[in-house]
N, C-alpha and C positions, 0 to 999 in steps of 0.2 A: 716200387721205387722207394728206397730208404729217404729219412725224412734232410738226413745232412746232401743226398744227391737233391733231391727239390729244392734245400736253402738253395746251392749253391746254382740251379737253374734261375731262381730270382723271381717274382711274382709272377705266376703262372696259373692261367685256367687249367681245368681240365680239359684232357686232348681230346674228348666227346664233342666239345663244345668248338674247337676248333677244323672237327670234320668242314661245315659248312651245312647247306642246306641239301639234304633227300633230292627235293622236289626240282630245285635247282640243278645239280647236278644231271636228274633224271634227263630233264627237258636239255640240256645239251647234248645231250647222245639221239636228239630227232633227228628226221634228215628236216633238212632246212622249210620243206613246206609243210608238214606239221610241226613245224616249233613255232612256224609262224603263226599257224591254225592258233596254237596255245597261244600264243604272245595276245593273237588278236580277243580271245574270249577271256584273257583274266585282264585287258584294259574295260571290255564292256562289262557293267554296271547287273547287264541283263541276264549273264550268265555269275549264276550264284556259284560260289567256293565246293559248296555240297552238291553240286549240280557237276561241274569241274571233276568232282572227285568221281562222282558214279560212271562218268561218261570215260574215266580213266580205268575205272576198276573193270566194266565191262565190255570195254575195247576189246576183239577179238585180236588186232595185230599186236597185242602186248600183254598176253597171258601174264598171269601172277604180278603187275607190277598194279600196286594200290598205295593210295596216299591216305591219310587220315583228312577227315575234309579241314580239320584245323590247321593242318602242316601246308595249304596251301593259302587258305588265309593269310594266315604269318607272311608265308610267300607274297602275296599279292599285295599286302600293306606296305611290305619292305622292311617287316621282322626280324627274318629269318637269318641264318649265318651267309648270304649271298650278299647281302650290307655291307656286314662286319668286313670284306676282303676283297 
């Protein structure tokens, strides 16, 4: 994008940033009793972010989807781009 098309869009992030959140996104495409499962272990204290993350990477019902254990921190704190929107 030319730099006189950016003026004239007006201060703007990059649209990276505007995606929103991975991890967010992910956890809405659950069916509703695993999103719950998720809701209820990233309120508990007990289940750690890196704990969260492995138990997502080695899910057999969800080949290939993995989070960084960071990206769901973010997540869990209220970080992430699911805030921002």
């Amino acid at each position: 994008m030319s730099v006189a098309a950016l003026k004239a869009r007006g201060p703007h992030r990059n649209d990276y940033y505007d995606r929103g959140c991975s991890f967010g996104r992910w956890a809405k495409t659950l069916p509703d009793e695993e999103r719950s499962a998720l809701e209820i272990m990233l309120a508990d204290p007990e289940w750690t972010y890196v704990a969260i993350a492995e138990l997502i990477t080695t899910d057999t019902d969800y080949p290939g989807v993995a989070f960084r254990d960071l990206t769901i921190s973010r997540h869990r704190r209220g970080e992430c781009g699911c805030e921002r929107h």
